[in-house]
PAKOLPA-44884 format. One line per 3 residues: number of its first residue (from 1); their letters; for each residue x, y, z of C-alpha. Coordinates in nm, 4 decimals. Each point is the difference from the previous one (the first is absolute). Example, Ala and Ser with C-alpha at 12.3 -4.5 7.8 and 13.67 -1.06 7.14 Angstrom:
BEGIN
1) AS) 1.2300,-0.4500,0.7800; 0.1370,0.3440,-0.0660
end
This chain:
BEGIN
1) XXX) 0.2656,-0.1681,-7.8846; 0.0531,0.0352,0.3700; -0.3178,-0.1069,0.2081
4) XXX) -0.0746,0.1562,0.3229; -0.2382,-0.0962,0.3129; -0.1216,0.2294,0.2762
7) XXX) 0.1102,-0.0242,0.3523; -0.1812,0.1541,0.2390; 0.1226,0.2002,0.2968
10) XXX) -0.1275,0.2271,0.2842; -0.1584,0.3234,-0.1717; 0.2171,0.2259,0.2856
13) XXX) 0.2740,-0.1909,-0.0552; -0.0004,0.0835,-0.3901; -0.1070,0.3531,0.0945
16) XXX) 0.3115,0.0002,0.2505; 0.2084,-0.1510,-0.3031; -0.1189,0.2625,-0.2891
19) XXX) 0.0127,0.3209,0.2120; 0.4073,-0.0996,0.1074; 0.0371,-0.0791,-0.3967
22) XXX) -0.0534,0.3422,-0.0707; 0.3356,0.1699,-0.2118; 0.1578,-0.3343,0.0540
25) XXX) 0.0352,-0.0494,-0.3150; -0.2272,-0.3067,-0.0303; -0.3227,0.0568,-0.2203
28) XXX) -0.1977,-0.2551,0.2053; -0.0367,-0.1998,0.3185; -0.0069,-0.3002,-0.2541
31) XXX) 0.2966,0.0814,-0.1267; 0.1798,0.0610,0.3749; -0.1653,-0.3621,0.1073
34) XXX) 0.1757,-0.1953,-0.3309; 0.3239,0.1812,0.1230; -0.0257,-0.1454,0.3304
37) XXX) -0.0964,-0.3285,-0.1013; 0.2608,-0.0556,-0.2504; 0.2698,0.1620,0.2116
40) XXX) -0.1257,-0.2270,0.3320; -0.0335,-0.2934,-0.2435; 0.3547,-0.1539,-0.0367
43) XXX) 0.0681,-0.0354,0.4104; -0.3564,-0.1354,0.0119; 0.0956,-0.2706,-0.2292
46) XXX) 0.3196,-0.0336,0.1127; 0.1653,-0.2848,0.1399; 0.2047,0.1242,0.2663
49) XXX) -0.2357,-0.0065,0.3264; 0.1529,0.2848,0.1349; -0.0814,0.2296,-0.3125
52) XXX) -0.3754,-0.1555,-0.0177; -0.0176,0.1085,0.3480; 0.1215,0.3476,-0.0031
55) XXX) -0.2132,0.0412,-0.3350; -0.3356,-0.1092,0.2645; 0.1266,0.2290,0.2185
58) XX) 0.1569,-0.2203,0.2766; 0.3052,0.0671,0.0550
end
C-alpha cells in the first residue's frame, strides 16, 4: 500500500492551480503535482550538470 504525506502550499496558489485544472482532464491538483514531480524528477537527479540546471530553472 502506497503511503502518502501532505505538503503544504500557498492557499492562492492551490486556488490558482485548481481553477486552471478545470476540463484538463486531471481529477485533482494532487494528481497534476505527482505529474510534475515525476516528470521534473529524472533531470533533477540527473547527472549531467547542464540537465540538473535547466530542470532548476537556470539555464
Amino acid at each position: 500500500m502506497v503511503k502518502y504525506i501532505s505538503i503544504p502550499i500557498p492557499k492562492p496558489l492551490y486556488e490558482r492551480l485548481v481553477s486552471t485544472l478545470e476540463g484538463s482532464g486531471y481529477r485533482s491538483a494532487t494528481e497534476y503535482i505527482i505529474f510534475l514531480i515525476r516528470r521534473a524528477l529524472p533531470d533533477l537527479e540527473s547527472e549531467n550538470v547542464e540537465r540538473r540546471l535547466k530542470a532548476l530553472g537556470y539555464t
